[in-house]
C-alpha positions, 0 to 999 in steps of 0.5 A: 254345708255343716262345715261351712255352718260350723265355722260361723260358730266358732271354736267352743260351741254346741249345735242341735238339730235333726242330723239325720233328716235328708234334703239336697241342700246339705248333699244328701240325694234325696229329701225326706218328709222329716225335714219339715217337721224339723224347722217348724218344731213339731219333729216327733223325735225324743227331745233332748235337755241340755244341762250346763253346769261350772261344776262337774255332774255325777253320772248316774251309774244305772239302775239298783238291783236287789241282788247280784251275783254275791248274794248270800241266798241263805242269810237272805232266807233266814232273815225273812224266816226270822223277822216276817210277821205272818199274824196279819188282819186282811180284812179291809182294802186298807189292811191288804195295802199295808201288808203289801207295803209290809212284805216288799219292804221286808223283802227289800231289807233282807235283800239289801243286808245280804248282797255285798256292793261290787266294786266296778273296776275303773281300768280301762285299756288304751286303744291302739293307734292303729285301731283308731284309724281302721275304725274311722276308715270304716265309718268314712267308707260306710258314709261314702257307700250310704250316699251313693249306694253303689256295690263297689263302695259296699265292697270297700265297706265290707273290707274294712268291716272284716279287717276292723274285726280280724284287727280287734281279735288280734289286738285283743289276744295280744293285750291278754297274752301280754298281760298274762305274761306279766303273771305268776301262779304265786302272784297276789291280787291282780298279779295272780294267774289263776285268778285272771284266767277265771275271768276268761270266757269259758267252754260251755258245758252242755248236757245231752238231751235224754231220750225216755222212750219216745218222748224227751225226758226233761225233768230230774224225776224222769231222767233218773228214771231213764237212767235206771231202765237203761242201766237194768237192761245192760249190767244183767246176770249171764244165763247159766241154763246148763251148769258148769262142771269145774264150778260144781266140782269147785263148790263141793269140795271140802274144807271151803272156808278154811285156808290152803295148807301150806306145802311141807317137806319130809324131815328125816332124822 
């Protein structure tokens, strides 16, 4: 029924509605409650605003934070050190609104001149052909399986959905590999190969947890101390009840801070 409802609309058009609302008369197998609240127009889906424009809209690029990951936090501390004003009266309501007004607009400053933009990178890589139409046979069967419902359709679902995935981890190392092989160690900019495996995930670094006693050891002060009890009760002094005598009859020779003689021959003359 939608493609007969869309061939009366012509080539260029924009149709709106509740597409996921359930009724037998557009094949659905069962017909919800929704439907209802659909035509009469008080669906409690979020409504959508439709802007046309001949020109072209900016897009928003999301929301501004303060900071990022190049923030210098050191030339962020020394301006706030610098330039706060600390002699403040917070005697009446008015006063502590506008020292509050005062340190937000001075924490946005100095977060602002210490963070540098970052630059979003606009290149996007070309999906293969082939990974286009494994990820629309995956929709069409999981569409087929959501209409009937049947552990065979789940099946065929199910095999698409693994294939998709081995077929993007294969595309994907391949692209890497391709790209890598176009590098140098000496190469500049985005041509350099240090600088393009920096990007790729890394191992994670986990540190072991630390037993102190019978408790876990979890701040810097205990672990440290940890470390001391048991570093104290390995690296100890052999036990020397009984003296040894070649290291007694060593000690009580003569002439211990001096050099050993050099051995001599006799001259004859």
């Amino acid at each position: 029924m939608f493609s007969d409802f869309f061939k009366t609309l012509g080539n260029r058009f924009i149709a709106g509605g509740d597409w996921n609302a359930k009724h037998s008369h557009w094949g659905s197998r069962i017909t919800n409650t929704l439907i209802k609240s659909s035509l009469d127009g008080s669906s409690d889906h979020t409504p959508v605003i439709l802007i046309l424009s001949p020109i072209a809209i900016p897009h928003d690029s999301g929301t501004d934070y303060l900071h990022n990951s190049k923030t210098d936090w050191d030339c962020f501390r020394e301006y706030l050190e610098s330039n706060i004003d600390l002699k403040l009266s917070l005697k009446t309501n008015e006063e502590v609104d506008n020292a509050s007004l005062y340190i937000t607009n001075l924490i946005q400053v100095a977060a602002w001149t210490s963070t540098p933009e970052l630059k979003a990178s606009s290149y996007s890589a070309p999906t293969p052909l082939v990974v286009k139409k494994k990820v629309a046979e995956k929709r069409r069967l999981r569409r087929v399986w959501q209409l009937s419902h049947r552990a065979s359709d789940k099946t065929k679902l199910n095999r698409a959905i693994k294939e998709l995935k081995n077929l993007l981890a294969e595309t994907t190392n391949d692209m890497i590999k391709k790209r890598l092989e176009k590098m140098s160690p000496n190469g500049h900019g985005a041509y350099n190969l240090w600088k393009a495996t920096k990007s790729l995930p890394q191992p994670q670094q986990c540190s072991p947890p630390i037993r102190s006693g019978s408790t876990w050891a979890r701040t810097d002060q205990e672990k440290s101390e940890a470390f001391a009890i048991h570093l104290s009760s390995v690296f100890k002094p052999n036990d020397a009840d009984t003296p040894d005598p070649e290291i007694e009859a060593i000690l009580k020779q003569d002439l211990q801070m001096c050099l050993p003689l050099r051995h001599t021959t006799q001259r004859t003359d």
